[in-house]
KEVEX-807834 format. One record per residue (C-alpha): y, z, x; residue in three letters. Coordinates in steps of 0.1 Angstrom, whole numbers, padded with zeros to 4 digits, always signed. Each point is the difference from the previous one (the first is absolute). Example, Ala and Ser with C-alpha at 12.3 -4.5 7.8 and 13.67 -1.06 7.14 Angstrom:
BEGIN
-0045+0078+0123ALA
+0034-0007+0014SER
END
This chain:
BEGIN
+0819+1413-1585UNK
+0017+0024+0026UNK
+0006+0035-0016UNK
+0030+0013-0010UNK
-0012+0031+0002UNK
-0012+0002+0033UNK
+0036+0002+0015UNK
+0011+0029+0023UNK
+0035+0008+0019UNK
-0003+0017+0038UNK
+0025+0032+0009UNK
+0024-0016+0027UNK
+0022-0013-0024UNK
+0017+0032-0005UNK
+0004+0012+0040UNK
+0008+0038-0005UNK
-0007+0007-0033UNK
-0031+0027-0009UNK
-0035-0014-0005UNK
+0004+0013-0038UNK
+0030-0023-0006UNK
-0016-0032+0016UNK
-0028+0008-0025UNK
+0019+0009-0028UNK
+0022-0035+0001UNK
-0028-0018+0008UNK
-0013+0014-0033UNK
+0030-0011-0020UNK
+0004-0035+0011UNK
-0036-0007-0017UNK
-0024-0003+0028UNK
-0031+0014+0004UNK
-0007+0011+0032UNK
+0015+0019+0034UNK
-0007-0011+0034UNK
+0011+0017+0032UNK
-0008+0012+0038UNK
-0032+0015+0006UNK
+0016+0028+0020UNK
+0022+0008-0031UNK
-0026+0009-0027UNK
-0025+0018+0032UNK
+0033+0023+0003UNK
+0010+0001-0037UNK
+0007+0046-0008UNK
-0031+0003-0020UNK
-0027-0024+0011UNK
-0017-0023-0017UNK
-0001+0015-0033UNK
+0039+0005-0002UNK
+0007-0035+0003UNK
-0026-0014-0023UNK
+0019+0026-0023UNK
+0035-0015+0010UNK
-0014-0037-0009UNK
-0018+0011-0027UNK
+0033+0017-0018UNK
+0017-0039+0003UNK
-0035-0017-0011UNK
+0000-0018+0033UNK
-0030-0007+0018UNK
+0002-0001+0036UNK
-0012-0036+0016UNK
+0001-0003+0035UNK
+0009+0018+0033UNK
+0024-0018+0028UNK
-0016+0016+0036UNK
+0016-0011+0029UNK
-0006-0002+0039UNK
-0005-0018+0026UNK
-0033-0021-0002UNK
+0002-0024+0023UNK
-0001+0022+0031UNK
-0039+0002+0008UNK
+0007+0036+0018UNK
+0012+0016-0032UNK
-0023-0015-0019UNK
-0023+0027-0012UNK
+0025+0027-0004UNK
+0020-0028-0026UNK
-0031-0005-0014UNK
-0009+0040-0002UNK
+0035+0008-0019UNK
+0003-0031-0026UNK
-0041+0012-0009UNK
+0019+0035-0010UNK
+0027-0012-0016UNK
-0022-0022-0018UNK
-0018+0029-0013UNK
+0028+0017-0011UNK
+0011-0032-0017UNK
-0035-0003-0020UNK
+0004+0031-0015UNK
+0029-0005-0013UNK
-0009-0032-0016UNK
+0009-0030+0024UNK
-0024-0027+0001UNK
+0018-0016+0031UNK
+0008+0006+0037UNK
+0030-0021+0010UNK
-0003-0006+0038UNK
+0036-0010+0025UNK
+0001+0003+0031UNK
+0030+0022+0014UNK
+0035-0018+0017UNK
-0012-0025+0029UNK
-0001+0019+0034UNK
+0005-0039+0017UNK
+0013-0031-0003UNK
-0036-0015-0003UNK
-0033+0006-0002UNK
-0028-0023+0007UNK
-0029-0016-0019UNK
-0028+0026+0016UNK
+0023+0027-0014UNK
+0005-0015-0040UNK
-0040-0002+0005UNK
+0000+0036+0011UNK
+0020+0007-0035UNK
-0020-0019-0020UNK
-0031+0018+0014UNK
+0017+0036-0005UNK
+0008-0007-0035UNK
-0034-0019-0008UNK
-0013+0032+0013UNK
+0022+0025-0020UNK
-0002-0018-0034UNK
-0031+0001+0004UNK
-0003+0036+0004UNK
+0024+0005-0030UNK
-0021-0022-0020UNK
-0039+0014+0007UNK
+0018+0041+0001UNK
+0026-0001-0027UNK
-0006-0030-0021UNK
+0034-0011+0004UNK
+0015-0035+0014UNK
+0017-0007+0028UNK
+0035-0023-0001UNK
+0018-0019+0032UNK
+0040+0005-0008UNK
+0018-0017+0025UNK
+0036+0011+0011UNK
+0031-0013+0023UNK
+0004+0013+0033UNK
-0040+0006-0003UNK
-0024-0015+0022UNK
-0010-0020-0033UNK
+0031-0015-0008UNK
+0004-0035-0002UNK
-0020-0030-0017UNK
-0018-0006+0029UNK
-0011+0038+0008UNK
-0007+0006-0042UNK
-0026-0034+0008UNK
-0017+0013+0034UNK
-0008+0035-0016UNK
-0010-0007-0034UNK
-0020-0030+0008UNK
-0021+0021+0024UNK
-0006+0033-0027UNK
-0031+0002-0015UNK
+0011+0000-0039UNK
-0021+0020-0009UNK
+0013+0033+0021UNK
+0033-0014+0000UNK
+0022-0021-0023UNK
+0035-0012-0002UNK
+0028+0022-0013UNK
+0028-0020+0007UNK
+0038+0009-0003UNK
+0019-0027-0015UNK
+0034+0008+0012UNK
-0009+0012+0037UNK
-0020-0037-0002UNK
+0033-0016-0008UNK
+0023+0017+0021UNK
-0020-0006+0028UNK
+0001-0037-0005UNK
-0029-0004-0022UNK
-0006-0020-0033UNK
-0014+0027-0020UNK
-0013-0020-0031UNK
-0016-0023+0026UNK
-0017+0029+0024UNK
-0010+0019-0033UNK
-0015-0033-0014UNK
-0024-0009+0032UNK
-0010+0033+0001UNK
-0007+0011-0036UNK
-0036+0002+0003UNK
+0007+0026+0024UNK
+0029+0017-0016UNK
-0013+0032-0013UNK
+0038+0025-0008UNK
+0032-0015-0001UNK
+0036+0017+0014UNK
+0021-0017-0026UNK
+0034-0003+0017UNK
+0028-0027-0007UNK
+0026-0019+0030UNK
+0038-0003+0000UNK
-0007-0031+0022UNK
+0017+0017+0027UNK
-0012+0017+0029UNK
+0013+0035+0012UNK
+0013-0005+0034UNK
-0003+0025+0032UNK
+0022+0005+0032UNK
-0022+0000+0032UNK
-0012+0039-0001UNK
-0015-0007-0039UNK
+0029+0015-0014UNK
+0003-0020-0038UNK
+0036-0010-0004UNK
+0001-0019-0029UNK
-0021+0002-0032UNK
+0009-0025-0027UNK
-0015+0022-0032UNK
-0001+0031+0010UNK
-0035+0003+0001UNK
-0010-0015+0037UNK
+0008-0040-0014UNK
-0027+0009-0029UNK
+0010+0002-0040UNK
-0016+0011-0029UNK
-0025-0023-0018UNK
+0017-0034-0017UNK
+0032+0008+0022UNK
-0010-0014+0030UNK
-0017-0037+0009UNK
-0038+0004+0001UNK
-0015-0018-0035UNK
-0025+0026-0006UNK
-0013-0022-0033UNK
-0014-0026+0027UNK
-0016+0030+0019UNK
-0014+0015-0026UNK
-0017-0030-0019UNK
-0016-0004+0035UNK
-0017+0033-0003UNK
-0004-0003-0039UNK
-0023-0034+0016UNK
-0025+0024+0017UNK
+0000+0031-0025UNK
+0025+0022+0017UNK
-0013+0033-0009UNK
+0018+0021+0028UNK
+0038+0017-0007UNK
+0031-0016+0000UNK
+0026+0031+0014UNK
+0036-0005+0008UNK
+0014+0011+0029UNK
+0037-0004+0009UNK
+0016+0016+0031UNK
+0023+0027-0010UNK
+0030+0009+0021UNK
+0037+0020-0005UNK
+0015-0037-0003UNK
-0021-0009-0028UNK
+0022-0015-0028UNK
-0014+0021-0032UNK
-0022+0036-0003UNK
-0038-0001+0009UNK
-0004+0003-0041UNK
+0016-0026-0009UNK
-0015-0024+0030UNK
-0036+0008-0012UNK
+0009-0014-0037UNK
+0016-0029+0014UNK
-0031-0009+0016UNK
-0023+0012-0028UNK
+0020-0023-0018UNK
-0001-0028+0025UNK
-0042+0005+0006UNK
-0008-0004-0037UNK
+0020-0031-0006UNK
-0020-0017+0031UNK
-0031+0017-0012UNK
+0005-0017-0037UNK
+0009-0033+0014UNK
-0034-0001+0022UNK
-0020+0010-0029UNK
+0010-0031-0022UNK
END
């Protein structure tokens, strides 16, 4: 049985709002636990024992941090590896029990097979670290316009991580957008699968002029939607993990922007909404 109560909702759905308010709503709407940037709660007025206090006020606990850089460049290796180790700490004390590792917007067209194995190495070597130092486990999230992008890119990296320093956190929607089937890609790997970004698909992609300038956005929130308003069957993905004992969080995430149809508030209960349904039908 996957647990209903093991479902989170990350910050970027409200894009300028205060941390306090992303927390707050994410209260309201009936989940049970925050996720957000590394860098955000290291810089949080207060410390570490002011947010705990902030989460604690909203019973929230917090599950997982999102730390991103570049990874896949071998030169800047060790200082990615040297700042996700202290956001990680950060993020322990606080609560989270999961690093979430993307790598940063692609810096070329391509990258070649020597260099996915040089990613794979750096995060079988920082998971590791995170695991045997903080106790905590590390997640793959891939992401458009990242280096690990597309079906094929998703297969070359997580096929080559070492599970147990590194499992797959994948992103539903950014799997979908860029051309993937998601129920499919979660399904292969859900022995693997280890935090999920739980994001629905319009069906249609966001679309760019040539200098990466988006010029249209069919929802409002970068071609995403909340959960159940979009096309991804998340009942099919989720008995696949309910097959292998699933114990990991299922968090929404949903791209906010100043085009997006309905308040941050009212997204997040959509989708709390949307998430329970699936989670129900996967449990009978």
């Amino acid at each position: 049985m996957l647990d209903p109560n093991r479902t989170g909702h990350t910050g970027i759905t409200w894009p300028h709002e205060p941390i306090e308010e992303k927390i707050a709503d994410t209260a309201d709407a009936g989940f049970a636990s925050f996720e957000t940037f590394g860098h955000v709660v290291a810089q949080y007025p207060g410390g570490v024992s002011a947010f705990r206090e902030l989460l604690a006020r909203h019973n929230l606990t917090y599950s997982a941090s999102y730390c991103s850089r570049t990874y896949i460049d071998a030169a800047r290796a060790e200082d990615d590896i040297a700042q996700v180790m202290e956001w990680a700490r950060v993020s322990r004390d606080v609560g989270a029990d999961t690093v979430v590792v993307s790598c940063v917007r692609r810096e070329k067209p391509h990258y070649d097979t020597d260099e996915y194995m040089g990613l794979a190495r750096t995060l079988n070597a920082l998971g590791a670290r995170i695991r045997d130092e903080l106790g905590l486990q590390t997640s793959l999230h891939p992401h458009t316009g990242t280096p690990v992008e597309t079906p094929d890119e998703i297969a070359m990296v997580v096929e080559a991580l070492d599970p147990r320093a590194c499992g797959f956190g994948p992103d539903t929607g950014q799997i979908a957008q860029a051309g993937g089937d998601a129920v499919e890609i979660v399904s292969r790997y859900r022995q693997v699968v280890n935090h999920v970004h739980v994001k629905d698909y319009g069906g249609t992609a966001v679309t760019h002029d040539s200098d990466g300038k988006l010029l249209i956005d069919p929802t409002g929130y970068v071609g995403y939607e909340p959960i159940g308003l979009g096309v991804i069957d998340f009942a099919q993905m989720f008995r696949a993990l309910r097959e292998v004992g699933y114990k990991g969080w299922l968090n929404v995430e949903l791209d906010g922007t100043s085009r997006a149809p309905r308040p941050p508030r009212e997204a997040a209960s959509l989708s709390y909404q949307g998430l329970s349904r699936a989670i129900n039908a996967a449990n009978r």
